[in-house]
C-alpha positions as CSV (number, residue, x, y, z in Angstrom):
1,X,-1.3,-20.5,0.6
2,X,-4.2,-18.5,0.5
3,X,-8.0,-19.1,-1.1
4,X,-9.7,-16.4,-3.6
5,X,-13.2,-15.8,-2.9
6,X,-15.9,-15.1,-4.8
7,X,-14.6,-11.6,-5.3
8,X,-11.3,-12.5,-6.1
9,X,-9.8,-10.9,-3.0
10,X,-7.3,-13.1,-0.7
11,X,-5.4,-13.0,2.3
12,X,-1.8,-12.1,2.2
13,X,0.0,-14.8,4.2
14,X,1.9,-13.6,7.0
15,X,5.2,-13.9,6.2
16,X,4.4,-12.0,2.9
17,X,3.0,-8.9,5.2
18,X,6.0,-8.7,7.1
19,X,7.9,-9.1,4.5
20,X,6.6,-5.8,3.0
21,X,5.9,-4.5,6.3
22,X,2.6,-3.9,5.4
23,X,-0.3,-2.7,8.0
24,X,-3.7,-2.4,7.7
25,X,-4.6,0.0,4.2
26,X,-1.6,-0.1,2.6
27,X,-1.5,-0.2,-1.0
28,X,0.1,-2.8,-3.2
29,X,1.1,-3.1,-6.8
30,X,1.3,-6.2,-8.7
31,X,3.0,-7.2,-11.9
32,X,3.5,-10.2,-14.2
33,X,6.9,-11.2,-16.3
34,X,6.4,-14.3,-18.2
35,X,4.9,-16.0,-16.1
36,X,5.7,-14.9,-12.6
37,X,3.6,-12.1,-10.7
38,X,4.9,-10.2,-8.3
39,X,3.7,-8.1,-5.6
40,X,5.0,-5.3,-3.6
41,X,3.9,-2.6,-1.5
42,X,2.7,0.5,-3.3
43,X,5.2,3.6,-2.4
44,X,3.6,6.6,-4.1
45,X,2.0,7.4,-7.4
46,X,2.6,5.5,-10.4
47,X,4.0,9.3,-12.0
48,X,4.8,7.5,-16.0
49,X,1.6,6.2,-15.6
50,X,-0.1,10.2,-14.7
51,X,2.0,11.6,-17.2
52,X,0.8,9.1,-19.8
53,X,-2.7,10.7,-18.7
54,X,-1.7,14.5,-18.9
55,X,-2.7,14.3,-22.1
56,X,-6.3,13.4,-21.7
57,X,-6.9,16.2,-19.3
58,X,-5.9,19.0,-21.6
59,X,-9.4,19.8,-22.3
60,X,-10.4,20.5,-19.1
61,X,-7.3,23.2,-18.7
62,X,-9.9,26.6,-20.2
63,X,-10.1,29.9,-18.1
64,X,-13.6,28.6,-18.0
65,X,-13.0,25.6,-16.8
66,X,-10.5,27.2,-13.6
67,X,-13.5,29.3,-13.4
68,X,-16.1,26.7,-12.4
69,X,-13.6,24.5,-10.4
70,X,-11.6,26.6,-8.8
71,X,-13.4,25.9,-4.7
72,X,-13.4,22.4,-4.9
């Protein structure tokens, strides 16, 4: 069991962290099917989710844009 707090974080319990074998910074995902959430540990990037995104970004791919970016 573990208590949200006024920011709606909580503790992971610890037989849930070594379940995951999480450590200190790890990521974690969560997600919901009818009405169970589950939780596991974060393993890279969400890539459907970037692709979904490409998209969006297309306005930022000008000469002009490469141009003004390109030593950051």
């Amino acid at each position: 069991m573990s208590a949200v707090t006024a920011k709606y974080q909580a503790t992971l319990p610890k037989p849930v962290r070594e379940k995951l074998q999480l450590k200190a910074g790890d990521k974690v995902t969560f997600s919901i099917e009818n009405d169970r959430v589950y939780i596991q540990k974060a393993t890279g990037f969400d890539v459907p989710y970037l692709r979904s995104l490409e998209t969006t970004l297309e306005e930022w791919a000008s000469p002009e844009d490469e141009e003004a970016y390109k030593n950051l």
